[in-house]
C-alpha positions as CSV (number, residue, x, y, z in Angstrom):
1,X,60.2,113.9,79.0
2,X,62.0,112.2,76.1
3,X,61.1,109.0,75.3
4,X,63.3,106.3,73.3
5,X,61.7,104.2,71.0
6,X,62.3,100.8,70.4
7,X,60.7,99.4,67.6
8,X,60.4,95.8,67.1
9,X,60.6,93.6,63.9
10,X,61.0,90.4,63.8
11,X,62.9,90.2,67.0
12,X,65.1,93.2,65.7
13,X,65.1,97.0,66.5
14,X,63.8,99.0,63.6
15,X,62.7,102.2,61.9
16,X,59.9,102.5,59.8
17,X,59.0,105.9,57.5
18,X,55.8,106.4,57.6
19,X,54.7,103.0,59.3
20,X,55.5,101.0,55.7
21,X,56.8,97.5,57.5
22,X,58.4,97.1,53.8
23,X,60.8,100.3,54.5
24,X,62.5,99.6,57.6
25,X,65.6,100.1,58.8
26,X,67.4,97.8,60.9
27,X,68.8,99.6,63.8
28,X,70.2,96.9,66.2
29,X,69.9,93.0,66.5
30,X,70.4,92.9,70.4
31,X,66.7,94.7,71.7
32,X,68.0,94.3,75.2
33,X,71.5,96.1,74.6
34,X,69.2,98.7,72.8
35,X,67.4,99.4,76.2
36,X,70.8,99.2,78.2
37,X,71.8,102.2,75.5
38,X,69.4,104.6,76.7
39,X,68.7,103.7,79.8
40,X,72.3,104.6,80.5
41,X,72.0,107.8,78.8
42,X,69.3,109.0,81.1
43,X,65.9,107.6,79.9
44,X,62.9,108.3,82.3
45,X,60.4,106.1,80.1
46,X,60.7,103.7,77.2
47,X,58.1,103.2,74.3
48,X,58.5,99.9,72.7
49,X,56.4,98.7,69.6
50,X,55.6,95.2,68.2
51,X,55.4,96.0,64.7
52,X,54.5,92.7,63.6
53,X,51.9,92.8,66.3
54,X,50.1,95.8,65.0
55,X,49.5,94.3,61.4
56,X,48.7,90.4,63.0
57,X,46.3,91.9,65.8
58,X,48.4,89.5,68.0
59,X,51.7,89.6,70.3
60,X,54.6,88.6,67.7
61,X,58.0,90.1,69.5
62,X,56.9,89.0,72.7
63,X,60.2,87.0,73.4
64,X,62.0,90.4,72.4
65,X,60.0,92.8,75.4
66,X,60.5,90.0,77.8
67,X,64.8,90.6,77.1
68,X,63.9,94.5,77.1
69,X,62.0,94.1,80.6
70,X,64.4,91.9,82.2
71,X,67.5,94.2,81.3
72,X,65.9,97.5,82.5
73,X,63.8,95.7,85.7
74,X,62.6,98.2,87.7
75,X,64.8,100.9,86.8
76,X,62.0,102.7,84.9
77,X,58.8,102.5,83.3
78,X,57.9,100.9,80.2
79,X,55.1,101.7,78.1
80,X,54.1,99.2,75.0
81,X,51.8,99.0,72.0
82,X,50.7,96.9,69.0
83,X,48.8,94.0,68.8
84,X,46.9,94.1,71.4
85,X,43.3,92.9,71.3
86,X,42.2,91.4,74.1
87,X,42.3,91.7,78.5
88,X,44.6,88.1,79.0
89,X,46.9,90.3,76.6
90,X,47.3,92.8,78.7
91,X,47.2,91.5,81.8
92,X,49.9,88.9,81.3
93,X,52.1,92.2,79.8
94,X,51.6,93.8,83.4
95,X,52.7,90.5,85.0
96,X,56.1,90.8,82.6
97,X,56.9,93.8,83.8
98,X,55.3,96.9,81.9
99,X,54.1,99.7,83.3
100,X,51.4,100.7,80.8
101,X,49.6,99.4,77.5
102,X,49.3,101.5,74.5
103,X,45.8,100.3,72.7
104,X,45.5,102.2,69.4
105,X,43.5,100.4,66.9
106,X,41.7,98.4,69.1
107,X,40.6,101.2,70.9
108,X,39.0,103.0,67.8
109,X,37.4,100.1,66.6
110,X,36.3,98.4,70.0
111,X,35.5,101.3,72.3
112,X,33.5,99.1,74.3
113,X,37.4,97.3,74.8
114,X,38.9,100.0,75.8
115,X,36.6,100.7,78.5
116,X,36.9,97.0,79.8
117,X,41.0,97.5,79.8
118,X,40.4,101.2,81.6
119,X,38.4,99.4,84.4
120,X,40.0,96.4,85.2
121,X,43.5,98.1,84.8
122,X,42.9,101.6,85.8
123,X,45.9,103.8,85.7
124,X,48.1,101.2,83.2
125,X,46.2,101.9,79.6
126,X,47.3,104.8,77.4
127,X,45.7,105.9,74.2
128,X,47.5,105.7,71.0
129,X,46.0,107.7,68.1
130,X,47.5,107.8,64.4
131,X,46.0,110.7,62.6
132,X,46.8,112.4,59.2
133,X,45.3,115.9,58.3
134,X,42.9,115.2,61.8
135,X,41.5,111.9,60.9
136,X,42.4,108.8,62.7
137,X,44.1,106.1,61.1
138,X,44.0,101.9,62.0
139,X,45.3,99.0,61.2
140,X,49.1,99.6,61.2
141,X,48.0,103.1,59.5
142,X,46.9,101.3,56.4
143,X,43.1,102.8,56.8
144,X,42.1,106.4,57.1
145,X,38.7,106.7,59.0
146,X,36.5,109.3,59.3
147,X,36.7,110.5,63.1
148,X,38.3,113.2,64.0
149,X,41.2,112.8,66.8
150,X,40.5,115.5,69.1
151,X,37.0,113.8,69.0
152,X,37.8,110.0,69.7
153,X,40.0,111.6,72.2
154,X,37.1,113.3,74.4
155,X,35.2,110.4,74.5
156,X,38.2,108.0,75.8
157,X,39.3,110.4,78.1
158,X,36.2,110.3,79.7
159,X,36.8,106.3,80.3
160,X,39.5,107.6,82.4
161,X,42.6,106.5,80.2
162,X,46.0,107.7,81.6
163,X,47.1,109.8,78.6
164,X,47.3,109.9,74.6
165,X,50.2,109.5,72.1
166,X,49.3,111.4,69.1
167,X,51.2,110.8,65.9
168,X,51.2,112.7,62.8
169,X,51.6,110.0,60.1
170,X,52.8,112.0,57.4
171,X,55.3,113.0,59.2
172,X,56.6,109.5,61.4
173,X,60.0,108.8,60.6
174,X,60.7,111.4,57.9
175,X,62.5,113.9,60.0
176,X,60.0,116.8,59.0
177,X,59.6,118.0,62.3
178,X,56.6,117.4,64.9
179,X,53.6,118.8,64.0
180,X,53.0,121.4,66.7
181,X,49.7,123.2,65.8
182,X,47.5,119.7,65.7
183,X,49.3,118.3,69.4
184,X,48.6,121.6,70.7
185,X,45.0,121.8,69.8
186,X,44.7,118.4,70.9
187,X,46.3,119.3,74.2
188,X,43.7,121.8,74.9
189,X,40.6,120.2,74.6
190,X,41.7,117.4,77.0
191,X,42.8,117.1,80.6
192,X,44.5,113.9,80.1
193,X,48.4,114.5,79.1
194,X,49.3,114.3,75.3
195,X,52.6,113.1,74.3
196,X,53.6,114.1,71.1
197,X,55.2,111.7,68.5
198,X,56.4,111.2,64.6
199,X,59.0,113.3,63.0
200,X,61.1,114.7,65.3
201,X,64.0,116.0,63.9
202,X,66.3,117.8,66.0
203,X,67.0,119.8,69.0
204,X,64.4,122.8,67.5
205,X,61.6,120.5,68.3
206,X,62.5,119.9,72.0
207,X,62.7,123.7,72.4
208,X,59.1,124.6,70.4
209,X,57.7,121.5,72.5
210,X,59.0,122.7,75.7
211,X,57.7,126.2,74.7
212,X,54.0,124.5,75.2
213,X,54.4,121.9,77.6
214,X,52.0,123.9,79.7
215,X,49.1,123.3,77.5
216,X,49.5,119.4,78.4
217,X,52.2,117.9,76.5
218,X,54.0,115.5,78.8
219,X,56.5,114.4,76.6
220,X,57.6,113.1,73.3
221,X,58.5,109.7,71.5
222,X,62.3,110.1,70.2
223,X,62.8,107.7,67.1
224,X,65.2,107.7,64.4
225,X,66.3,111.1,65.1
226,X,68.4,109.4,68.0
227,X,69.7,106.8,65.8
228,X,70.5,108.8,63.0
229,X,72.6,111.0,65.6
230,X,70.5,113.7,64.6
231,X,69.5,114.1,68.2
232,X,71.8,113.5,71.0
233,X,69.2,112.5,73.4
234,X,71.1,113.1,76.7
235,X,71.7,117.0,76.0
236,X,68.2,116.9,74.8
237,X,66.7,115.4,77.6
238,X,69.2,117.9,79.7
239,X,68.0,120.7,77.9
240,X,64.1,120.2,78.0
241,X,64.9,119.5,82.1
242,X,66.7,123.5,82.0
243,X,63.8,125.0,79.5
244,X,60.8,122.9,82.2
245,X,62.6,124.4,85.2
246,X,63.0,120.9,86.5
């Protein structure tokens, strides 16, 4: 499954390389026409982020998600993260509209949160981790810690998360290709799906993703490939559906 992402800045859609809120490219002004865009080229799933969010520790484009929600309704799911820290948070995000919470930093730094959000919103709260060379990375990617991702992964897993978004953040936004070897080892040692995300450049990396879907990766965030044009995302999507037998 390809996933759009919307990224939010100051109520605009963005692009970021390498998660530096001082390079970002301004992609659209209109978030809900954004979601309209991809929704009608076939989107199953959308991944929004509140950019400002993730570096306040607090909601920021929350006018912004409510115009996403409202355009797509109930079409399909939407899946957000950044910037959230607490249980209200989340809960009044559910009662917008989303489908499911992606807690990253909160999650490494407050396990016991995360465990909290798994149990009084079972099924809703995915797993973001930001790792480079293994290690995961917080605060808008700004620190490097010292655990290892397939690690912190385990141990949330077994607080019965719905799934894991692992970015490489060398690689986010830079068009480098995903990194294949570290998802896939990730993959493995879980149960939970794992969907793959930063640097996806093209059409090769739906194909070498598709190629190991069966070691658990759902799916894949789609940036600024598909803004670029660097990735039509329709034939994408139509020819991951032909390589998964769907």
């Amino acid at each position: 499954m390809l996933i759009p992402a919307i990224d939010l800045k100051d109520g605009k859609c963005v692009r970021l390389k390498q998660g530096d809120m001082n390079d970002a490219t301004a992609f659209s002004d209109d978030p809900a026409a954004t979601a309209r865009r991809w929704l009608d080229a076939g989107a199953r799933r959308l991944h929004l982020v509140d950019l400002n969010g993730a570096f306040a520790g607090k909601p920021v484009n929350e006018p912004a998600i409510k115009a996403i929600l409202a355009e797509v309704g109930d079409e399909i799911p939407v899946q957000l993260g950044g910037g959230i820290r607490d249980l209200d948070t989340i809960e009044r995000y559910l009662d917008d509209g989303l489908s499911f919470i992606i807690i990253g930093t909160a999650a490494v730094k407050n396990p016991g949160f995360l465990r909290d959000a798994c149990s009084a919103f079972g099924g809703h709260i995915i797993v973001g981790l930001d790792a480079k060379d293994g290690k995961v990375a917080t605060d808008g990617w700004s620190k490097l810690t010292g655990h290892e991702v397939v690690d912190l992964a385990r141990k949330f897993e077994d607080y019965g998360v719905e799934g894991v978004i692992y970015t490489d953040i060398g690689r986010d936004g830079m068009l480098t290709g995903i990194n294949i070897d570290a998802t896939v080892k990730l993959a493995q040692a879980l149960t939970m799906p794992v969907i793959a995300s930063g640097g996806l450049s093209g059409l090769a990396d739906i194909e070498r993703l598709c190629a190991v879907e069966d070691q658990g990766i759902s799916g894949v965030i789609c940036g600024r490939a598909i803004y670029t044009g660097d990735l039509d995302f329709t034939a994408a999507q139509a020819r991951a559906d032909v390589l998964g037998g769907a």
